[in-house]
C-alpha distance (Angstrom), angle and dihedral (degrees) to the residues before:
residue distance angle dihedral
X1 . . .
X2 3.78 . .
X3 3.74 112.5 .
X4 4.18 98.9 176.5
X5 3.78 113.1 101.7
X6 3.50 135.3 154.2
X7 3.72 119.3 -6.1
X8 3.45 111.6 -127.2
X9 4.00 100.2 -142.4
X10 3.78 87.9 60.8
X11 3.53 94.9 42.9
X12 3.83 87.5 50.6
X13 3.93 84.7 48.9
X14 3.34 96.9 46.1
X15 3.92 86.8 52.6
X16 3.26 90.9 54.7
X17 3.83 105.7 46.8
X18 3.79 89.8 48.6
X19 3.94 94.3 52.8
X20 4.02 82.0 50.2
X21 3.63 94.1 60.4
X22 3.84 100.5 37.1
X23 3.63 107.2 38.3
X24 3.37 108.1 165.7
X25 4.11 105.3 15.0
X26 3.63 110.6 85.5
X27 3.51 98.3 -177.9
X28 3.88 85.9 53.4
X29 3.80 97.1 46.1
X30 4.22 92.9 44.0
X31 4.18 79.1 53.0
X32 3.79 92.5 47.0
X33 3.84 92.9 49.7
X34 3.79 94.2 48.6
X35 3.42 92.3 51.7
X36 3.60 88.4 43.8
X37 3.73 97.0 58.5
X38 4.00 95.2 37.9
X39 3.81 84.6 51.9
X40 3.96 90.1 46.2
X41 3.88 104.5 76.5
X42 3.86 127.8 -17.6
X43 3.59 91.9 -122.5
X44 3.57 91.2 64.2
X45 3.95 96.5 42.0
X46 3.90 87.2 61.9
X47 3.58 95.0 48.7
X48 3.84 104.9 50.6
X49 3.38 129.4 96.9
X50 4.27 105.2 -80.1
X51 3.60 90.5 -156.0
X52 4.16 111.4 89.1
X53 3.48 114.8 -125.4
X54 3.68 92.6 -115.3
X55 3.62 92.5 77.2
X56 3.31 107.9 100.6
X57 3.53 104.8 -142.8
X58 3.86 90.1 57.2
X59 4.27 85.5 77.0
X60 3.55 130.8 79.9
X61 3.56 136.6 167.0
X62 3.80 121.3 -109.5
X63 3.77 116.6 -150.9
X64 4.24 106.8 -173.7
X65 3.51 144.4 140.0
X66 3.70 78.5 0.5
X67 3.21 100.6 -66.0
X68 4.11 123.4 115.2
X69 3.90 135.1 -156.8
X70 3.72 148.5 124.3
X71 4.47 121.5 -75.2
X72 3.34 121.5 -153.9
X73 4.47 102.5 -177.3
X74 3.88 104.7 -146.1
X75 3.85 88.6 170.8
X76 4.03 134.7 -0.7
X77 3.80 130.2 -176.7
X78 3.92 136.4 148.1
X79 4.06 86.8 -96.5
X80 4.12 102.9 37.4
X81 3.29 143.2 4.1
X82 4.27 126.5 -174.6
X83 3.85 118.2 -169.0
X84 3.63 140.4 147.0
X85 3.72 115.3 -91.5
X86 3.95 129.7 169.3
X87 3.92 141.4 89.8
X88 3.42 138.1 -118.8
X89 3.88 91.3 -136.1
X90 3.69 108.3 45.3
X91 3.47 136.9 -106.4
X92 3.59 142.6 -166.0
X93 3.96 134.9 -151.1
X94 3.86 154.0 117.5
X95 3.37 115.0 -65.2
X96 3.86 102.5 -145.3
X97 3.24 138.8 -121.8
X98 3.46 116.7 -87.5
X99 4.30 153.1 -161.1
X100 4.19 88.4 -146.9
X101 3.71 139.0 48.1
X102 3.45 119.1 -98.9
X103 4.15 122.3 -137.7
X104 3.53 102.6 -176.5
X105 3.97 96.8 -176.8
X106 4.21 102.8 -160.5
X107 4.08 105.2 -136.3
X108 3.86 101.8 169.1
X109 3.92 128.3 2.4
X110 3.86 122.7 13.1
X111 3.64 131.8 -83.0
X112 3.86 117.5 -150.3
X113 4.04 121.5 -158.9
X114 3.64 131.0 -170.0
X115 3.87 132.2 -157.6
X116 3.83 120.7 -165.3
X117 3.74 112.8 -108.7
X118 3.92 92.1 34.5
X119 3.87 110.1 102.4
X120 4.20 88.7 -160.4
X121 3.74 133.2 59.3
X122 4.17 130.4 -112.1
X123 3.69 106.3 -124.1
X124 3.50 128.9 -168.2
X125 3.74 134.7 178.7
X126 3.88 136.2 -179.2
X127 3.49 114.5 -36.2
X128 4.00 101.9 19.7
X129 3.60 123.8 96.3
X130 4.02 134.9 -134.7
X131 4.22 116.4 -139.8
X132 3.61 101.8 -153.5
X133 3.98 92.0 -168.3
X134 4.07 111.3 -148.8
X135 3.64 112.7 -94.5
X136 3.67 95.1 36.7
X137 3.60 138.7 113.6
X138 4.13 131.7 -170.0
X139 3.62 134.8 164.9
X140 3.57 112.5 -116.5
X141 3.86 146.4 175.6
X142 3.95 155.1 -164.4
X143 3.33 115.1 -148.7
X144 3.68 125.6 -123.4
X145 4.06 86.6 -97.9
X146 4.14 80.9 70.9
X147 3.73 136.7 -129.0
X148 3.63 136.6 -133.7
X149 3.73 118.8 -164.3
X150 4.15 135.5 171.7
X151 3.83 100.3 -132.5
X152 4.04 116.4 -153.3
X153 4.17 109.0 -165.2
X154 4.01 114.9 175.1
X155 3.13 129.4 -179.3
X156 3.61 134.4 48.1
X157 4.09 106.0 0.7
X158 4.03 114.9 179.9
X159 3.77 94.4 63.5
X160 3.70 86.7 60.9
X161 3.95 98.2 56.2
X162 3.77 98.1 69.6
X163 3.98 79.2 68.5
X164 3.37 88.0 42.6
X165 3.65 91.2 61.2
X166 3.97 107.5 15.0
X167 3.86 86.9 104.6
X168 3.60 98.0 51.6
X169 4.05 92.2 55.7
X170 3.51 95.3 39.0
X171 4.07 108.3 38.0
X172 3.12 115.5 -3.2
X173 3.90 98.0 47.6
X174 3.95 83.8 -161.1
X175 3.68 101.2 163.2
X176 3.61 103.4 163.9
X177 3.96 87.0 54.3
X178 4.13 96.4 48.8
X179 3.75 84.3 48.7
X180 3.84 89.6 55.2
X181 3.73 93.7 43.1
X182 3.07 85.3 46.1
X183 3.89 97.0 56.1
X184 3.70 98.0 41.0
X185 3.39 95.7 43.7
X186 3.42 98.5 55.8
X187 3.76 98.8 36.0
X188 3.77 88.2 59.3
X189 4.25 92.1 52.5
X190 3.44 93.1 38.1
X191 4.20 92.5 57.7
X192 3.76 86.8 38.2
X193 4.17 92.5 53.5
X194 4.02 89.7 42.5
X195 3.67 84.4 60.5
X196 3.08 101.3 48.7
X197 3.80 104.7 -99.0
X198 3.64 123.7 132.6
């Protein structure tokens, strides 16, 4: 079974390249990227999401670690996953602590992160990109302004979706939404294993 999938320097540069060109249109710079990546390798193209993200039923909200905002799931396996995450209205939480790195790649807005012992925030803003190493944890934020991101984990992804979903069984009581991250969650991993992709 293959295991490889998206390299995360070209997924960082494709990020970046697509925020250059639609500064200020999210809808147009989310389009850009997914055409981007589909366009990027053929192994990739075949195991994205088919569904566009304009679909409405392909989002979900995400309540964890505290935190809250809209998921869009361009890909999903046992060993990666890249979607869009953010919110138009801010939030604020903990990010977990987690079995993959994180590549939170900032498309619109600003995303904020804190680390105990530092006395000043990380910021970063369009274009730049936040390494949430495996193993660590930060506080972090998007101000009420918003933020949109395309988030790259890889490594080892079912120990991260009890925080994924810890929220949802224990506050929110959200059913309708666990079922549908449920769904799409699964759906995506389940085409990606058929195929071969772990």
């Amino acid at each position: 079974m293959a295991t490889s999938g998206a390299d995360q320097i070209k997924v960082h540069q494709i990020a970046k390249d697509a925020v250059s060109a639609n500064y200020g249109n999210s809808t147009a710079l989310l389009d850009d990227i997914r055409s981007r990546l589909y366009a990027s390798d053929p192994k990739i193209a075949r195991s994205m999401n088919q569904n566009h993200f304009n679909q409405k039923s392909e989002w979900f909200l995400n309540n964890a670690g505290g935190a809250m905002g809209g998921i869009y799931i361009l890909h999903a396996s046992v060993t990666e996953y890249l979607i869009f995450f953010g919110t138009p209205v801010g939030t604020e939480g903990h990010t977990g602590r987690h079995t993959a790195d994180d590549y939170f790649h900032i498309l619109v807005g600003e995303q904020r992160a804190y680390t105990p012992g530092k006395l000043e925030p990380e910021i970063y803003r369009p274009g730049d990109m936040h390494h949430l190493k495996r193993g660590e944890v930060k506080q972090y934020m998007m101000p009420e302004t918003g933020c949109w991101a395309l988030e790259l984990a890889q490594g080892w992804i079912p120990p991260m979706l009890p925080f994924g979903l810890a929220d949802i069984l224990f506050s929110t009581l959200d059913f309708p939404t666990f079922w549908r991250t449920s769904v799409l969650t699964a759906r995506e991993m389940a085409k990606n294993l058929l195929s071969g992709k772990i």
